[in-house]
C-alpha positions as CSV (number, residue, x, y, z in Angstrom):
1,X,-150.4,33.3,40.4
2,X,-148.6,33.9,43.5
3,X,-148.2,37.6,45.0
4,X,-145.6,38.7,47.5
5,X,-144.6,42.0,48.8
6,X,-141.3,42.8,50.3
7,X,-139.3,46.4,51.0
8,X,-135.8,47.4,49.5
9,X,-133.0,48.4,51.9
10,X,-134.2,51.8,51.1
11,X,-138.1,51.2,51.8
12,X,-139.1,50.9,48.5
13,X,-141.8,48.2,47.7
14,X,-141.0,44.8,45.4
15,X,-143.9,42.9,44.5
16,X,-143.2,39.3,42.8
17,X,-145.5,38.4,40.7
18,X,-145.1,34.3,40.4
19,X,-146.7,31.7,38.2
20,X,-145.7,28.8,40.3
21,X,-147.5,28.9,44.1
22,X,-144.8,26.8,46.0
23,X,-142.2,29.6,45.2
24,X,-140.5,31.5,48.2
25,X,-139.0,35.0,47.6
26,X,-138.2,35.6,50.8
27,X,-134.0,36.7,50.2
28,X,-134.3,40.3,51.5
29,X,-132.1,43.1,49.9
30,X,-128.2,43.2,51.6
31,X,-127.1,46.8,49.5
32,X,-126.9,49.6,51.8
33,X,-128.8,52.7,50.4
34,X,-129.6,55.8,51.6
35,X,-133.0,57.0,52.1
36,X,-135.0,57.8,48.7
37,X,-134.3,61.8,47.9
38,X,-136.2,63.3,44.8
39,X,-136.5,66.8,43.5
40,X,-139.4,66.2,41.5
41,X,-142.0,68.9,41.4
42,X,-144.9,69.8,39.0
43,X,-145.5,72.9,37.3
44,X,-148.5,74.5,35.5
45,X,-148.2,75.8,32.1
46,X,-150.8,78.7,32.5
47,X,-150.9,79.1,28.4
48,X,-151.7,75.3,27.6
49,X,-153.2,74.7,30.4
50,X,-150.9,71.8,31.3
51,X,-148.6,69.7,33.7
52,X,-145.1,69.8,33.4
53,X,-142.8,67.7,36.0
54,X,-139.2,68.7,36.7
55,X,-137.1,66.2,38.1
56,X,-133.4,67.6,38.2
57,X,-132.3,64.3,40.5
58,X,-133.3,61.8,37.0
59,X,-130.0,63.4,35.4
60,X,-127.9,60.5,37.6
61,X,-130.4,57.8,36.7
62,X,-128.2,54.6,35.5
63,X,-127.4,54.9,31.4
64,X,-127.0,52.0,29.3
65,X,-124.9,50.1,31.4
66,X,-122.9,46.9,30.1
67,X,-125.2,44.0,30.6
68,X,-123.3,42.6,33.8
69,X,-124.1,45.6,35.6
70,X,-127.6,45.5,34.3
71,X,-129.6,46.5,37.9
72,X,-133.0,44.9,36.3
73,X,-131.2,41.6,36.4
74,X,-132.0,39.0,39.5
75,X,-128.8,39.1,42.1
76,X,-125.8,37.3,41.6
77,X,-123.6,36.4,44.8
78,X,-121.6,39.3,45.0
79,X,-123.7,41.8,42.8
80,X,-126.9,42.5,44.1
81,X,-129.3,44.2,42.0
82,X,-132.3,46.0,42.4
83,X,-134.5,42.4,42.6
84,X,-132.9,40.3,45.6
85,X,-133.7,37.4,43.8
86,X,-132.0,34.6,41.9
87,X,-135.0,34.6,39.6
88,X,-138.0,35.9,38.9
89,X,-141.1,35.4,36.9
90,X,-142.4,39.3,36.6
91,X,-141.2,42.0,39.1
92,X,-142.2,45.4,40.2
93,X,-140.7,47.9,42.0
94,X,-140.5,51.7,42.8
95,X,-138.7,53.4,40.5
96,X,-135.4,54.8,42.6
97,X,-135.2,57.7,40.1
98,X,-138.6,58.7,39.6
99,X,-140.4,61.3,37.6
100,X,-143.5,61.6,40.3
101,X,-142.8,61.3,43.7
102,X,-143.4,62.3,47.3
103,X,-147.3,62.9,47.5
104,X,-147.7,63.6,43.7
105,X,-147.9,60.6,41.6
106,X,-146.0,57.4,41.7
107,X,-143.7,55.7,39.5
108,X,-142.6,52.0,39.3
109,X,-140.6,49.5,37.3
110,X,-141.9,46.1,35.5
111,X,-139.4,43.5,34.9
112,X,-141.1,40.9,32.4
113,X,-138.6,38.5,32.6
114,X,-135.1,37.6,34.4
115,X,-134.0,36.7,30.7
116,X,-131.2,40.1,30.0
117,X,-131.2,38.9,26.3
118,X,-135.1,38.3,25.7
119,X,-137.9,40.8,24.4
120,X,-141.8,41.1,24.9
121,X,-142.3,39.8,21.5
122,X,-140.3,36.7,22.5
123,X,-142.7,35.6,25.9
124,X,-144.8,32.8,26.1
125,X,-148.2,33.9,26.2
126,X,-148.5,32.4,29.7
127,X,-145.8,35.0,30.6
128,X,-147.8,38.2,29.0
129,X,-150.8,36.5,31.2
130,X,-148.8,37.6,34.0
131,X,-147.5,40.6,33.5
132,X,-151.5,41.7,32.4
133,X,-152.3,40.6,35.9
134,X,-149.5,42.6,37.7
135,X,-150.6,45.7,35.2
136,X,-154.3,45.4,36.4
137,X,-152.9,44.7,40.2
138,X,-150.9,47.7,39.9
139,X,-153.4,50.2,37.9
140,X,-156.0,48.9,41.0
141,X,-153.7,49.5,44.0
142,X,-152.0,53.1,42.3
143,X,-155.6,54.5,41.6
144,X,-156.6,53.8,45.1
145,X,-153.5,56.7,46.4
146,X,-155.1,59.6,47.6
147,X,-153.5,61.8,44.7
148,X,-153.5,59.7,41.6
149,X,-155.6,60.8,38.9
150,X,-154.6,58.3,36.3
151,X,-152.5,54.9,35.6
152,X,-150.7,54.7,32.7
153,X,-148.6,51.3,32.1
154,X,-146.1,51.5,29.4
155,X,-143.0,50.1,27.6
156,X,-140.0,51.7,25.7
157,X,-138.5,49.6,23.9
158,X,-135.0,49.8,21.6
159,X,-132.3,53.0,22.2
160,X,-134.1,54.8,18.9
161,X,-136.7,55.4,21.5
162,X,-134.4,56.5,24.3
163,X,-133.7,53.9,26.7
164,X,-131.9,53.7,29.4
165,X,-131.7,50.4,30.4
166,X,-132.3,47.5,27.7
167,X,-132.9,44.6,29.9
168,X,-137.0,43.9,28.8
169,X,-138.9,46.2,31.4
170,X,-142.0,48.8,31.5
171,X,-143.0,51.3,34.0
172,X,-146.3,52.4,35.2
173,X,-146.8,56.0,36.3
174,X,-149.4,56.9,38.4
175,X,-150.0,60.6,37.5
176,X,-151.5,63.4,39.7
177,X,-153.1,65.0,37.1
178,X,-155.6,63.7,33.6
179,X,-152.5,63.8,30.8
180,X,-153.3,66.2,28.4
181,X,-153.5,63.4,25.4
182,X,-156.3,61.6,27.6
183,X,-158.3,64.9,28.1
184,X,-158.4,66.0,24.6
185,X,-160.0,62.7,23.8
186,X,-162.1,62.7,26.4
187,X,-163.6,66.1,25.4
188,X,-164.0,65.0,21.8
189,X,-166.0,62.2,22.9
190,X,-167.9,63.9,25.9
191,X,-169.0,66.2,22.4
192,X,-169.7,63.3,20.0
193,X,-171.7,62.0,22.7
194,X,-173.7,65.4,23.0
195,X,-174.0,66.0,19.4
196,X,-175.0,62.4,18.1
197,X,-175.6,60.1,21.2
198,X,-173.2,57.7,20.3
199,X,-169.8,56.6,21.7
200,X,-166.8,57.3,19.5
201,X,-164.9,55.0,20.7
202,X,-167.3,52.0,19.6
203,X,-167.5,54.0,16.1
204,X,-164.2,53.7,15.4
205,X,-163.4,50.0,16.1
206,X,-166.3,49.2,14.6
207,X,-165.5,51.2,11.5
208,X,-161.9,49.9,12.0
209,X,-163.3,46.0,12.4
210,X,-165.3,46.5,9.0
211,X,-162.1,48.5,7.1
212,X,-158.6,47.5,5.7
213,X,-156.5,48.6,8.0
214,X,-156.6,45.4,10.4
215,X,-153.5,44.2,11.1
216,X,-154.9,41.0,13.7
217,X,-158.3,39.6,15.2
218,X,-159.1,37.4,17.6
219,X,-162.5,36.5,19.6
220,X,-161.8,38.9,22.0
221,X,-159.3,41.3,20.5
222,X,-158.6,43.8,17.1
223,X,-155.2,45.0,16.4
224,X,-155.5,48.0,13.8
225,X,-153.8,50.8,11.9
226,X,-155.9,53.7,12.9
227,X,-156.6,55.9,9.8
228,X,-155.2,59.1,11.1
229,X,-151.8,57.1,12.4
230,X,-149.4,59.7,13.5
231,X,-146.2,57.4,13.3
232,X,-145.0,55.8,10.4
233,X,-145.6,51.8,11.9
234,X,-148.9,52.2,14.7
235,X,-151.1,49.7,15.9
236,X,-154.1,50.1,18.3
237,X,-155.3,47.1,20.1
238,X,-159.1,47.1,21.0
239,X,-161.3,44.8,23.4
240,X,-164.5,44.1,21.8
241,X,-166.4,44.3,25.0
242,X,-165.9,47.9,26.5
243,X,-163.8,48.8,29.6
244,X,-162.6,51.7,31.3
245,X,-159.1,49.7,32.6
246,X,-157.1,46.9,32.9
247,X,-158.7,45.6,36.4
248,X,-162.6,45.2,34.3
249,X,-161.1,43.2,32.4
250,X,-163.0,39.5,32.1
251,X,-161.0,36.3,32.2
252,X,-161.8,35.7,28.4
253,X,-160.1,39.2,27.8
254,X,-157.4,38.5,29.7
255,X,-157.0,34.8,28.1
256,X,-157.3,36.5,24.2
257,X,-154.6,39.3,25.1
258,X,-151.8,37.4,25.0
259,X,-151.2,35.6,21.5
260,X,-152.8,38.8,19.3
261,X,-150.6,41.6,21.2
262,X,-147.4,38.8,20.3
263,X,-148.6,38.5,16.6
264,X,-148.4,42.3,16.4
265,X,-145.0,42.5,18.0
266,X,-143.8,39.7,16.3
267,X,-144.9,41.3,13.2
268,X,-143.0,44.8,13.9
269,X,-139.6,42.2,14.4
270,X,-140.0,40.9,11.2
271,X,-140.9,43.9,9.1
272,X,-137.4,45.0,8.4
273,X,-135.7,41.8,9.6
274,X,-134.2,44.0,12.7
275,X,-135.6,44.4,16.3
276,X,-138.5,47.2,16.1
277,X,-137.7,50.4,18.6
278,X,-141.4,51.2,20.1
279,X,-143.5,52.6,22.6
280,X,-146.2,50.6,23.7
281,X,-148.8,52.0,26.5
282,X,-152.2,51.6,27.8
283,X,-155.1,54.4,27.7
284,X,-157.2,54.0,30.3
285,X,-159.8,56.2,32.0
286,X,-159.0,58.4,34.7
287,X,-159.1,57.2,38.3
288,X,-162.3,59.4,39.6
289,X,-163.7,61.0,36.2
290,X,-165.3,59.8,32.8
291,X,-165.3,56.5,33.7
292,X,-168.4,55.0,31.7
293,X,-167.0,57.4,28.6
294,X,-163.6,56.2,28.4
295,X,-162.5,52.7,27.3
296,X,-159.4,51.3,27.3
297,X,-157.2,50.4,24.6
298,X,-153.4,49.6,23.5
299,X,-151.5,51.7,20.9
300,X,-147.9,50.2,20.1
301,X,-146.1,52.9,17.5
302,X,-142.4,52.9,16.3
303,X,-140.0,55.7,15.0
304,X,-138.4,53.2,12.5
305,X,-140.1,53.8,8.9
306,X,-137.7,52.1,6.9
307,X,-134.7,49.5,7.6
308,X,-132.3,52.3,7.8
309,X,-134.6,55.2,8.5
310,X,-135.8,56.8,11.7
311,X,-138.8,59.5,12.1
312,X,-137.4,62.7,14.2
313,X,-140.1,65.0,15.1
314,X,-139.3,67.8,13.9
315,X,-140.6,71.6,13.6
316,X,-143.9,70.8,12.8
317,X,-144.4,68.0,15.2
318,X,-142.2,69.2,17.9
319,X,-143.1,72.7,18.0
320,X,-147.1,72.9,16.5
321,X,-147.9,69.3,17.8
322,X,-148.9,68.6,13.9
323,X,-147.8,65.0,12.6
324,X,-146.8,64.6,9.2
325,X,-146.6,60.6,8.6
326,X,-144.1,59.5,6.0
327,X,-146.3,56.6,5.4
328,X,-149.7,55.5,4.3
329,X,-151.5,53.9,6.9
330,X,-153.5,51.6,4.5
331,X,-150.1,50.9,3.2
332,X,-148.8,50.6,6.5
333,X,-151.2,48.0,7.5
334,X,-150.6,45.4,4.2
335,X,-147.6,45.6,5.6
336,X,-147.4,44.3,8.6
337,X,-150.7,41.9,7.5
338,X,-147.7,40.5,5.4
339,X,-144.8,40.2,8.0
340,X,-147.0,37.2,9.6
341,X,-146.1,34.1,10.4
């Protein structure tokens, strides 16, 4: 894989991420911007105990635009986009509307393909190989800033979930704070550990690995319905060997990630015959804390939980942070065991 680093007329980084050496992506950006200008600031929620980030200048972010206006797309003569391009393999940039910003926290775009019209599920697994490597490059070279505390890659995918843009693209934020979902976990563990001298997280995939809620296995890998799934269609997606992040991950890892991660997506796709609206994001362990009690894992969860029907949250969910799941996760996982190939 080939690596190359380049600045956007408005001095925001590109990296290329390429699977061929002899490439050159050397066509710099023509577009005349101004000078990145956020409003993003963080506030404390004193009674949760919480971050909360306000960014007033995201309300002009690009909305669904038509496809050949798409900004993810590589630059045509005459319409340059935000890759200078003609192609790409896997891109990332700065996000020009981000959420963190300026000294607190960094946000950045991954393009998986040039393809407008393709999906994740639809890679090779030679392409997921690379956009692993730029997620590990990129959780490496955010948690290294000064004022990151934690790197969370993720991908929204389908406008049920909200977004924005549909060309096939993540984001990684780098957050100046632990998120409140990794903290809570982390507590429960740090007490499981205290209390019984074991590691949760090894309890429950190896309870999963032994259960019947797996979904797919491979040597390296288990993709599972956890027990207590909060979403109608969720699937975790375990390393057998314990890591705290992307970048400890070992070449057979990496190698094994690909084709079980597809199966599960591909599964989603085919489960009502229609394209599967998800969030799909990486929990790893914070930058300078918990490190050796942490391990990193992949949950993948959809609102969809019938052809036809969405999951809103609701009072219950939105207000009290209680789930109620429309569907039984044992059921859930026969399932998708029976949407494969």
């Amino acid at each position: 894989m080939k690596r190359t680093s380049m600045r956007l007329a408005d001095g925001r980084e590109l990296i290329y991420f390429n699977e061929s050496d002899d490439v050159v992506r050397s066509r710099v950006d023509p577009r005349h911007l101004p000078d990145p200008s956020t409003s993003t600031q963080t506030r404390h929620d004193v009674l949760l105990d919480e971050w909360v980030a306000v960014a007033s200048h995201r309300q002009d972010r690009t909305h669904l635009p038509p496809s050949d206006e798409c900004p993810l797309c590589p630059s045509a003569p005459g319409r340059p986009t935000e890759v200078p391009a003609a192609d790409y393999d896997v891109v990332v940039f700065e996000n020009r509307f981000p959420s963190f910003a300026h000294g607190a926290g960094r946000c950045e775009v991954v393009c998986f393909t040039a393809d407008h019209a393709a999906s994740f599920a639809a890679l090779p697994p030679e392409r997921v190989r690379t956009v692993l490597e730029a997620w590990a490059d990129r959780t490496a070279a955010l948690a290294a800033l000064p004022d990151v505390a934690q790197v969370f890659p993720f991908e929204n995918r389908g406008r049920e979930i909200g977004v924005t843009l549909s060309h096939p693209h993540g984001q990684v934020y780098a957050y100046p704070f632990v998120t409140p979902v990794t903290r809570r976990m982390l507590e429960v563990a740090r007490a499981h550990l205290v209390t019984t001298g074991g590691n949760l997280f090894d309890e429950v995939l190896a309870a999963e690995r032994a259960g019947p809620r797996v979904v797919a296995r491979a040597a390296e890998w288990t993709a599972f319905v956890p027990a207590a799934a909060r979403w109608p269609f969720e699937v975790h997606l375990y390393p057998h060997r314990a890591v705290p992040d992307l970048p400890a991950l070992d070449e057979d890892q990496r190698a094994g990630f690909g084709p079980v991660y597809l199966d599960v997506l591909q599964r989603l796709d085919r489960l009502f015959g229609v394209p599967m609206p998800y969030v799909a994001g990486w929990y790893q362990a914070p930058v300078r804390s918990d490190r050796d009690l942490a391990r990193l894992h992949l949950r993948v969860f959809s609102t969809r939980r019938d052809r036809d029907k969405l999951k809103y949250l609701a009072g219950s969910e939105s207000a009290m942070g209680v789930f109620v799941n429309d569907v039984l996760p044992e059921r859930a996982a026969e399932l998708l065991r029976a949407a494969g190939p």
